[in-house]
N, C-alpha and C positions, 0 to 999 in steps of 0.2 A: 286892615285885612282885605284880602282880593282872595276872587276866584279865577287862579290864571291855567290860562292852558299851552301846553307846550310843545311843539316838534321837536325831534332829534334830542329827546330823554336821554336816551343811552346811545347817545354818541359822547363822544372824547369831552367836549365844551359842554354839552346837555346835562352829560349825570354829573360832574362838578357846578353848573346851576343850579339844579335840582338839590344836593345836596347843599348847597348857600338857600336855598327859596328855604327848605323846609325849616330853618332857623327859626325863621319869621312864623306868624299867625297867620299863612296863606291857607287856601287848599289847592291841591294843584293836581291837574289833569292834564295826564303825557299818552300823546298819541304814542302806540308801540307795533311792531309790528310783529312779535313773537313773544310771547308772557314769558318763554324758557329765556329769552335773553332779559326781562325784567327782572325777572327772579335773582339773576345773576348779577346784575346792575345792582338791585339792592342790598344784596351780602356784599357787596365790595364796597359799596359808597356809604354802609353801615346807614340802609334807609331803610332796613324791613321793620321798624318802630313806627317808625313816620306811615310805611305804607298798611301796616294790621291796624292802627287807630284811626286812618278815614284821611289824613293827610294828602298823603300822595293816594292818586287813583289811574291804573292804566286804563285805556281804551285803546282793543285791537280795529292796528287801521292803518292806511299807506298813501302817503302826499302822492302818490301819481295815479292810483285812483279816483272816479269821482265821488264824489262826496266825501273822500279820505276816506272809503272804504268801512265808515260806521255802519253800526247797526242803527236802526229806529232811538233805542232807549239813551245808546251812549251819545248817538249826535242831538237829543234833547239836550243832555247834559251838558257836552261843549257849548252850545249856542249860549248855556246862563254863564259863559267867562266873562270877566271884567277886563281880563288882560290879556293880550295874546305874545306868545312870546316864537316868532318862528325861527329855529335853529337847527331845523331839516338838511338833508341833503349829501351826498354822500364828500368824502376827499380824495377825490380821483381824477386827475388831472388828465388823464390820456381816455376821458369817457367819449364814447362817439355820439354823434350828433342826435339818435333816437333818443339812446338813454339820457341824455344831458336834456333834452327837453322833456319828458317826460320828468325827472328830477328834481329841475327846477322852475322850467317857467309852467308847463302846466300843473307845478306844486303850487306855485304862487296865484294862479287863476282860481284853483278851491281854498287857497287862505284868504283872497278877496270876495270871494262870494259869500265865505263863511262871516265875515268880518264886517261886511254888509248888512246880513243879515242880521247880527246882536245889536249893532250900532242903530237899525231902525228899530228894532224894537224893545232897545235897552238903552242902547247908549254904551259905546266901547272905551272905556278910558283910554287905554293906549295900545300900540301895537307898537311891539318890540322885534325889527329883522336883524337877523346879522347875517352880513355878507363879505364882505372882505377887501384889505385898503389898493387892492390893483383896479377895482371899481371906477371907471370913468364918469361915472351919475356922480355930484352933488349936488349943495341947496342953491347951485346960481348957473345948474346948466338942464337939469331934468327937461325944464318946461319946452327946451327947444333944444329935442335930442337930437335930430335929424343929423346934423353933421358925425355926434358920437355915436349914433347905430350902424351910418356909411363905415367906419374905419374898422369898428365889433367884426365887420363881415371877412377880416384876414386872422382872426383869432381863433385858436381853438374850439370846439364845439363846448368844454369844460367851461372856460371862460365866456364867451360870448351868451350862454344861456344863464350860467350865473349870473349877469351884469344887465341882460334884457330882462328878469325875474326882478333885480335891484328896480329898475325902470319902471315897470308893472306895478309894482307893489306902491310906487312912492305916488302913481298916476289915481291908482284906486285909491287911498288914503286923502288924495285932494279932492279927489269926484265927490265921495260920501262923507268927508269932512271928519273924519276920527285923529287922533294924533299919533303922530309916526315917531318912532326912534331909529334910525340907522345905525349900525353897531360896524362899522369898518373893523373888522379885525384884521390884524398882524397874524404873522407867522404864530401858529400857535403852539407854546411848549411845555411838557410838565409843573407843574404845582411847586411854588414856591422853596416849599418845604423837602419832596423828596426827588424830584424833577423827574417823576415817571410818566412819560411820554409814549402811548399808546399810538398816537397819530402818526405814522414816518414819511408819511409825504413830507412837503416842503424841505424841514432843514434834512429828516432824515432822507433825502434823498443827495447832500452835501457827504451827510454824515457817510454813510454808503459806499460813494463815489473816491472820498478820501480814505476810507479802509481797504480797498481796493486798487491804493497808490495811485489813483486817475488825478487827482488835482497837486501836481507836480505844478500848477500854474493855475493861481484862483482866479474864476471870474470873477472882474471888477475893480480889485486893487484895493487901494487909498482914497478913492473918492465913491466906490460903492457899498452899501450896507445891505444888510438883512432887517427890517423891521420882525421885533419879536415880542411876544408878549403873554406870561405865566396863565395859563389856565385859571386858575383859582382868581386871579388879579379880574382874568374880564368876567368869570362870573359873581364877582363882588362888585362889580360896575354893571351887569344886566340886573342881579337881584336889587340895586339901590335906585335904577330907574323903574320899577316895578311901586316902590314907595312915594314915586312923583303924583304926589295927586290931584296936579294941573298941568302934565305934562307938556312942553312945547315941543314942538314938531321939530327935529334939530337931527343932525348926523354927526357923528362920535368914532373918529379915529383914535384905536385902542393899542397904544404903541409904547416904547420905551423913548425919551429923548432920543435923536438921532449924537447929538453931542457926548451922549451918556453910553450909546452902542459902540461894538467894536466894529472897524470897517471889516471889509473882505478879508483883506490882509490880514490881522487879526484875528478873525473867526478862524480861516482857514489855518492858522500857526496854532490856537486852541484847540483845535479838533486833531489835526496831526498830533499831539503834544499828548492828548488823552489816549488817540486810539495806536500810540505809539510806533508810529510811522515817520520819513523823515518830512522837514515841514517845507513849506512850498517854495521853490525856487524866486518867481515871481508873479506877476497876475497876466490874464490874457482881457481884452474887450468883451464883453457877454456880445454885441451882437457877432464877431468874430468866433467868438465859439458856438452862437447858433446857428451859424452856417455850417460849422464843421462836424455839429452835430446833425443836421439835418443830409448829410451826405452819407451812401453806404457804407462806405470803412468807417463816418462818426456812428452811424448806426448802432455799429459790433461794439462801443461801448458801452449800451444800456443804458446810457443818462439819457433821458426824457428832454427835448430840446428847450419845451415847456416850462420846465421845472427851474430856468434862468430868469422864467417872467418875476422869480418874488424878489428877484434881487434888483436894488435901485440905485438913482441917484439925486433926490430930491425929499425934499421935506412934505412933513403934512402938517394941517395943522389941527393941531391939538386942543385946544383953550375950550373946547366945548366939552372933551371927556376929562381934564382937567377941572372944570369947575365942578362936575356933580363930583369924582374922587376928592377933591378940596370938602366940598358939602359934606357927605357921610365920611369924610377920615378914611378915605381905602388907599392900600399902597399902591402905588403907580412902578417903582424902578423893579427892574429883574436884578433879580439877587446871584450875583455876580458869582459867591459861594456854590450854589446849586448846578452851574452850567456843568460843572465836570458832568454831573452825576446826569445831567440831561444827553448830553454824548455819548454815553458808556449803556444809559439803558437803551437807546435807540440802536447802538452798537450789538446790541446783546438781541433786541428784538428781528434787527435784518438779517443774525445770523441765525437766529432759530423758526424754524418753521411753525412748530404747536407750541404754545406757551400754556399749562393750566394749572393754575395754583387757585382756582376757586376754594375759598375758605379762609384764602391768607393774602393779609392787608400787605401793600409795596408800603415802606417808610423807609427810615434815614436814621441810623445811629452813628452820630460822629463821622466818620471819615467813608461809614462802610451803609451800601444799600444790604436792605432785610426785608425777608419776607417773615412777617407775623398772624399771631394768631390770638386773641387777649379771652383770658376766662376772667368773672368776676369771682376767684377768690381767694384768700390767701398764702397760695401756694408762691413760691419762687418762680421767677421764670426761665424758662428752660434756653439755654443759649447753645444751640447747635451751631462749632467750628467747621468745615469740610475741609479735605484736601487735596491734594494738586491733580486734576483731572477730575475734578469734580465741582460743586456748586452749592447753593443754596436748596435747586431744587433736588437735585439729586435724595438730600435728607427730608424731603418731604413726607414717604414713607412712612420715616423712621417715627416723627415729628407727629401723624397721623397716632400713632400708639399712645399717646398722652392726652388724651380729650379732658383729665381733669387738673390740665396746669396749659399758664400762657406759654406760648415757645415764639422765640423770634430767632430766626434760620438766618445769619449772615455769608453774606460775597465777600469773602477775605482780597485786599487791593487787586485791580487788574485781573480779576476771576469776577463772572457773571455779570453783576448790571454794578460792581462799585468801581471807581475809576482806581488808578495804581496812585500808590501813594509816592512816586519821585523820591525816594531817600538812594543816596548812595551806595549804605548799607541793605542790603534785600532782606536781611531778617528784622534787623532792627525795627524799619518800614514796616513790617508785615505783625512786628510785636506791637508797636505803638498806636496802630491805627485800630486792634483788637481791647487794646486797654482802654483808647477812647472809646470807642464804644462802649464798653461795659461802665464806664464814667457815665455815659449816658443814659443809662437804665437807672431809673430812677430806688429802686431795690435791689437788697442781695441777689446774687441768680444761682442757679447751678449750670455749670459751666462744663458741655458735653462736647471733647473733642474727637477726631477722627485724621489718624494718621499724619501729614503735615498740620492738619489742624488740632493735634491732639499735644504734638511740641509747641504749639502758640498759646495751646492755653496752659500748657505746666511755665510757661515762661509769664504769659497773664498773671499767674495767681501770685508767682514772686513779687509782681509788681502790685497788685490791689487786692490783696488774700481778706483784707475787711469786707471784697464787693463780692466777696465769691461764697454760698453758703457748703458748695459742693465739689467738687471737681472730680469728673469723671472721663477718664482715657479708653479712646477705642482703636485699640491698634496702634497706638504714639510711635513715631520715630521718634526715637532718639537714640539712634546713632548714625553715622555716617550711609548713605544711599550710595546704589554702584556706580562705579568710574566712569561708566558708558557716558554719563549724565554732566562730567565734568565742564567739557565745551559746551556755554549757553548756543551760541552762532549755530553750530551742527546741528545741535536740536530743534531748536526753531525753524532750520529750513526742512530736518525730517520730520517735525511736526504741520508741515504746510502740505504734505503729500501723504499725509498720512490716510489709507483706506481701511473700508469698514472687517475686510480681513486681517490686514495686517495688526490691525487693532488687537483684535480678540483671541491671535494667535499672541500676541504681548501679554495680553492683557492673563492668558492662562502659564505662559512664562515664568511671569514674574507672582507665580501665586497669587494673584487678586483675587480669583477665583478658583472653584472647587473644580469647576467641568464646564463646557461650552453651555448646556443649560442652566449655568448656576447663572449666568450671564445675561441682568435684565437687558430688553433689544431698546427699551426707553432710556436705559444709562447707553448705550452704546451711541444711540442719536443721541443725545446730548454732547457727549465728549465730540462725535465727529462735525458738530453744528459750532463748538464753543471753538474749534480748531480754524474755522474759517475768519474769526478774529485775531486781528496782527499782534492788537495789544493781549489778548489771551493767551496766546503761541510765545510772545517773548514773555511775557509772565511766567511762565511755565518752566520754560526753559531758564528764566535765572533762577528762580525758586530749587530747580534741582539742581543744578549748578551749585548752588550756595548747600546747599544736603550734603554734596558730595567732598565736603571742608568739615575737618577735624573742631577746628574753632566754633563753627556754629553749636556745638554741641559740652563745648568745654563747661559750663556751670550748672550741666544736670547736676552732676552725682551733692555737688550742696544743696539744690533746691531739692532732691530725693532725701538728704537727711532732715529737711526744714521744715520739709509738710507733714503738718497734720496730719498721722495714720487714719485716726478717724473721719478725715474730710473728702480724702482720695479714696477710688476705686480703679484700678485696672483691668477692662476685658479683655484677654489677649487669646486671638487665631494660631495654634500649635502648627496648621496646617501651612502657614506661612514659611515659603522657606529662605525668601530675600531677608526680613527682617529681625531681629531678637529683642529681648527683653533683656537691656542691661542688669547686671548682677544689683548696685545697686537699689534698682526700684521691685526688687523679689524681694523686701522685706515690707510691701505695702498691702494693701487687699487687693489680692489678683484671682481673677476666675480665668482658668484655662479653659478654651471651648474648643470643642471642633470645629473648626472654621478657616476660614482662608483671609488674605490680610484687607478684603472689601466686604466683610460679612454685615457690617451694618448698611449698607445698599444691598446687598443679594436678599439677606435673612434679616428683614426691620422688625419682624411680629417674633423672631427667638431672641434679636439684639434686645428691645424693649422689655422682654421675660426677665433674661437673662441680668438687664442693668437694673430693673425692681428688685428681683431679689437679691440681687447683689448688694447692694446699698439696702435692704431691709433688715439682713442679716449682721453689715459690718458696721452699720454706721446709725442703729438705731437710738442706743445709749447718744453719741453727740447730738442728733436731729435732735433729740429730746432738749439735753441741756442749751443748743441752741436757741429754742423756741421759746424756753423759761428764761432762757439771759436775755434774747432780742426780740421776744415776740415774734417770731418766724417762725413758718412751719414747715413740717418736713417738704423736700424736692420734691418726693414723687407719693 
């Protein structure tokens, strides 16, 4: 057990550290700069246990202050660390030369002074930096930098202070004799598991540049790469050098095999492929394109000329962060599976401006990203569908009305942060990757759809009605959508010009809504942010496309005799005047409302009313018998 202390807590790399540290029998102290963004950090990284029992402790304070801007009491407390672990600093590649020094190297002047200090009058076991693998310092050139601080002076301000901090830190750590770890990190990306990638520098500035059809020609080719490497992976390699209890002084390039990565070429066909654009023609020279970026017509592109430094052609070497992953058993390769979903949410986050779903965890069912919410007890979990012009967060709302049941809010393929599922067939695709998911929940769910997502899930339950305790329709097509919608191509390019008027002169058109104020102005940014995606915009458009087909819809009327009266509920908006309710699904439990055909995003607090009583009233006798046959309990 250690008492370590931390920079850059709740940054991207920091609070998945933090949440690896807390595992262990540390106690750990994170410098922070705002308790409201602690607060935050810890409902998302599920560390407010850790932080109410004494585990984690913030202290308010800022690396480019002196003294890091402690108080008396807290900077007693920091000096009794054992460990230091700095992960400060911001990711901002185009910082100017004040701020980059203030940032980093005079961050790293008060990490040596501080580090100093515990070491003479304690003794520091280790000191843990990470910096990153464009870093010119290693363990056989520090001593005699002088050639490599000559060449630093044509670099960025970004870079140059990063690397002279690198410098600094490794000089103080020999001066006063403490042990050092260098943490070279790679390009850094989403979590193994859901690939949610808060960070969009580096790759997402590819990601970006290729949704915006600019890399018709990747830098670099066949002989350049991206070194990249899963968040969670390097802080499973920072928390196992924290348990080195005779550390040696050593630097640790944190990367994927280059043999194992895909080249330029490569990446650039993956990312076209996800963000549904066509794929690269062929590659151009990175320093060729840093010229052409640095010139004012390259300018008018917005790619950072910068942002070609992460791209290489050369090896690192490894065998020193390979042996401590060897030691503890940590996984090393990026999981090859995850990348879509690392594309799609970076995709999703350059085109939205606010993103706030505080409360609800980002994960991974199956095919499809989800935002969740987990209560401890045994209710079902609530499986909100959306549909087309809409998202995950959109029903957050709605999702807000059930505090006493888990809900996990899925992106149906190629809508929000889950990548498109490539099937030939667009519903098929759109059924299949919905039944995986629900494969993936580990219990029955109630299964709450909306509009196109309220057809996927009566299609869902034909296929897994064991996984389903409920089903409930809000607004369901099922029938054919208007003709306008037939040509996917048309729509896609009138959904690329689509403005916030013409929207919500549609949007009252086509009955969505009651009246121009029934119309939240958060759903409206949303749809007009999700439109700036190539692959959202063609999703959209084959999805109605495929609506506006007699076929798609050919095996309701058996799955309407099939289901369970007891198990269905349908809410249906009278006020709707695009859609109906086929003849026959009128012999199921249906509540007529006054409403219009988006009334579960307009009205979430009468939808939620309205679908409790609903299912209180029709489907209490089954809840019952269900709960006595399977031990489940009622949905809501």
């Amino acid at each position: 057990m250690a008492h370590i202390f931390i920079t850059g807590g709740t940054g991207f790399i920091g609070m998945h550290t933090l949440r690896q540290l807390s595992k262990e029998e540390h106690t750990i102290t994170v410098l922070v700069r705002s308790q409201q963004k602690w607060e935050q950090i810890c409902r998302q990284m599920d560390l407010e246990t850790a932080w109410h029992i004494g585990k984690l402790t913030p202290v308010i304070g800022d690396l480019s202050i002196p003294a890091l801007g402690l108080n008396p009491a807290d900077r007693q407390l920091v000096e009794t660390a054992d460990v230091i672990i700095h992960a400060g600093g911001p990711m901002d590649i185009l910082l100017g030369e004040e701020d980059a020094r203030a940032a980093f190297l005079q961050a790293a002047e008060e990490m040596i002074t501080l580090a100093t200090y515990i070491h003479a009058s304690k003794g520091l076991r280790h000191f843990i930096h990470l910096v990153g693998y464009k870093s010119p310092f290693n363990d056989h050139n520090w001593l005699t930098p002088e050639p490599v601080i000559a060449h630093l002076e044509q670099a960025p301000p970004y870079e140059r202070m990063k690397f002279l901090a690198d410098l600094r830190i490794r000089q103080g750590a020999h001066k006063e004799g403490f042990p050092l770890s260098v943490v070279h990190l790679s390009v850094v990306i989403g979590d193994s598991e859901s690939g949610d990638t808060p960070q969009t520098g580096g790759l997402g500035i590819l990601v970006g540049s290729t949704a915006r059809k600019l890399m018709g020609l990747v830098p670099g080719g066949k002989s350049h790469w991206l070194p990249l490497v899963h968040v969670d992976h390097a802080a499973e390699l920072i928390s196992a050098l924290t348990k080195e209890s005779h550390p040696a002084s050593e630097t640790y390039y944190l990367m994927d095999d280059r043999q194992q990565s895909p080249t330029m070429i490569e990446l650039g066909t993956n990312m076209a492929k996800e963000l549904r654009v066509r794929k690269p023609l062929g590659s151009i020279s990175p320093a060729w394109l840093t010229s052409i970026l640095g010139t004012p017509l390259g300018q008018k592109l917005g790619i950072p000329k910068e942002s070609l430094d992460f791209i290489v052609d050369v090896d690192y070497p490894l065998d020193a962060a390979r042996e401590i992953q060897r030691k503890y058993g940590l996984s090393q390769a990026m999981n090859k599976s995850v990348f879509p979903f690392v594309i799609t949410d970076l995709d999703f986050r350059i085109a939205h401006s606010t993103i706030d779903t505080d409360g609800y965890v980002r994960n991974r069912r199956g095919p499809l990203a989800t935002l969740e919410r987990r209560v401890k007890n045994g209710n079902p979990t609530i499986v909100l569908v959306h549909g087309t012009f809409s998202g995950a967060d959109c029903l957050i709302p709605l999702a807000n009305q059930f505090p006493e049941s888990s809900v996990c809010l899925v992106d149906l393929p190629g809508f929000g942060r889950s990548p498109y599922h490539h099937k030939e067939d667009v519903l098929e695709g759109h059924i299949e990757s919905l039944v995986q998911a629900i494969q993936a929940l580990k219990t029955p769910i109630c299964l709450v759809g909306h509009s196109f997502g309220g057809l996927l899930a009566a299609k869902a339950w034909e296929r897994v009605p064991e996984r389903i305790s409920g089903l409930h329709l809000l607004q369901p097509v099922l029938h054919t959508a208007p003709r306008r919608y037939r040509s996917a191509r048309i729509t896609e390019i009138m959904l690329g010009r689509l403005s916030e008027s013409v929207l919500r002169k549609q949007l009252l058109a086509q009955t969505c809504f009651e009246s121009i104020d029934d119309i939240p102005s958060a759903y409206v940014t949303y749809v007009l942010e999700e439109m700036r995606s190539p692959r959202v915009r063609k999703t959209t458009a084959q999805a109605l496309a495929m609506l506006t087909k007699s076929d798609s819809f050919q095996s309701l009327p058996e799955i309407s005799e099939r289901i369970y009266k007891e198990e269905v509920s349908i809410l249906w908006g009278v006020k709707d005047q695009i859609y109906k309710l086929p003849e026959p699904f009128h012999a199921l439990h249906t509540l007529n409302i006054p409403a219009a055909h988006h009334f579960p995003i307009s009205q979430p607090e009468r939808t939620a009313q309205y679908l409790k009583q609903h299912i209180g009233q029709n489907n209490l006798e089954y809840k019952n018998k269900t709960s006595l046959a399977h031990g489940t309990a009622p949905c809501f």
